[in-house]
N, C-alpha and C positions, 0 to 999 in steps of 0.2 A: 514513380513514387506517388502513394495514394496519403490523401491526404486522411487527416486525424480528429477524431469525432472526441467531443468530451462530455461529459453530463454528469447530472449530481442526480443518487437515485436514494430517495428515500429509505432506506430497511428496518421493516416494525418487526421489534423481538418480543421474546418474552424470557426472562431470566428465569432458569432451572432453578438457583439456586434459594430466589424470595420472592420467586412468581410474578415480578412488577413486568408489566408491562411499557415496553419504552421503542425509541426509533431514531436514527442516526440518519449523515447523512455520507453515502460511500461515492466519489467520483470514480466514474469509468473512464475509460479511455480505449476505442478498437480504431482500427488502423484499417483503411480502405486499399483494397490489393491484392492482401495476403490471404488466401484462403474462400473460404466461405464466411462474407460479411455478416448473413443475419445471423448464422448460427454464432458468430462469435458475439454478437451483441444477445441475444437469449442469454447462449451460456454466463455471461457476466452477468447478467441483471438477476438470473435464477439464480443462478448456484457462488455468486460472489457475497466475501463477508470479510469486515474487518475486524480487529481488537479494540472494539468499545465496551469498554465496563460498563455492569449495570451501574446506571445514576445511582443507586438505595444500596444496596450492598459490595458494588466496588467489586463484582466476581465477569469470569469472561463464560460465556458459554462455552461447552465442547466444542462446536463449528469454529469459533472463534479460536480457542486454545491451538484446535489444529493446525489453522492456516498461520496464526503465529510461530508454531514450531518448524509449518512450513519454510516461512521467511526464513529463518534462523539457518537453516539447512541450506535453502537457493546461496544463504550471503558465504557460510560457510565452503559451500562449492567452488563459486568465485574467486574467493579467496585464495584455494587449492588450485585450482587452475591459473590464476596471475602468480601465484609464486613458483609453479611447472614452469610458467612460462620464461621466465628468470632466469629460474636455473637452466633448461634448455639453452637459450641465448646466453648463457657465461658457459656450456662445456661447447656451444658451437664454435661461438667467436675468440674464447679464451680473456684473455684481459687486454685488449687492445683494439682497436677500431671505435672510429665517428656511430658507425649502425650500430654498434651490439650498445655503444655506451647511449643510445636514443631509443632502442629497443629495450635497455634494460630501465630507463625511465619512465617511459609507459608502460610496463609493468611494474612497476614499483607504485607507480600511482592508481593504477587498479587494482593493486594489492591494498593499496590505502585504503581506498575508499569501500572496499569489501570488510577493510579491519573495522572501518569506524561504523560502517552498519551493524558487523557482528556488534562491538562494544556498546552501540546505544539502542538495540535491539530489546533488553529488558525493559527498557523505560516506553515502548513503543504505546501498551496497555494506559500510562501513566498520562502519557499526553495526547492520550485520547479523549480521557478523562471528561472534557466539558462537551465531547460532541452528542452524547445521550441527550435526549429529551424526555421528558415522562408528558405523554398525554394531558391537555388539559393545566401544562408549567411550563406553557413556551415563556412566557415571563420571566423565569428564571435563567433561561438561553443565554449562552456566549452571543456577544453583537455581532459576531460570525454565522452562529448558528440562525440567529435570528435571519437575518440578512437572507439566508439558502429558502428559510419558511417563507419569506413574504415571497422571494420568487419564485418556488413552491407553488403558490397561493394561487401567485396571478396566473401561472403557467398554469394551474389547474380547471382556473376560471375560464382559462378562454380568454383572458382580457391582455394578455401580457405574449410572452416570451413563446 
């Protein structure tokens, strides 16, 4: 079991919609083991993007819109698949047995938790909301977001992390 890398990588956009320029901050996460390491830290750091609205007009970019409707789709799978699951396990075991009734609770509860991603998946854009920064308005930053800059800062300097 390889262990598991985290980082916070800055991503400077520009909104399509009111041309503002702004920058979030996206954690990665690649997992030492599986595959080809660097290539999977590239592919993350190049081609990863979350759903942060522009700070000025509140709009997601295309890239963003995508991988949201991506998510939407992965939870929706999930979801499809723990409740296969279910049912598979009530026409194998029928209505009786310790296994099918422990089998039918973990999936019932990965059923769950794919519901409740579907269900609070609209709001995903929403409570992004404060991770935008506009160049030159870190002041205005969440004490979150601030917090990421000064590490940011010192990480950039040389002097820190």
């Amino acid at each position: 079991m390889g262990r598991v890398y985290k980082a916070d990588i800055r991503r400077e956009t520009q909104c399509p919609s009111c041309q503002t320029g702004y920058y979030y901050f996206d954690e990665i996460e690649v997992k030492e083991g599986g595959g080809d390491f660097d290539a999977d830290i590239r592919k993350k750091i190049e081609h990863g993007v979350d759903a942060v609205p522009c700070p000025s007009c509140k709009q997601l970019s295309p890239a963003m819109r995508k991988q949201h409707w991506t998510n939407l789709a992965t939870y929706l799978a999930g979801l499809a698949v723990c409740l296969g699951i279910a049912w598979a396990i009530v026409a194998i075991f029928g209505s009786s047995g310790v296994v099918m009734i422990g089998l039918l609770v973990l999936a019932a509860l990965g059923a769950l938790g794919c519901g409740l991603a579907v269900i609070f998946w609209p709001f995903a854009p929403w409570a992004n909301r404060d991770r935008a920064v506009i160049p030159g308005q870190e002041d205005q930053a969440s004490e979150t977001v601030k917090a990421k800059i000064a590490a940011w800062e010192t990480g950039r300097d040389g002097a820190g992390v």
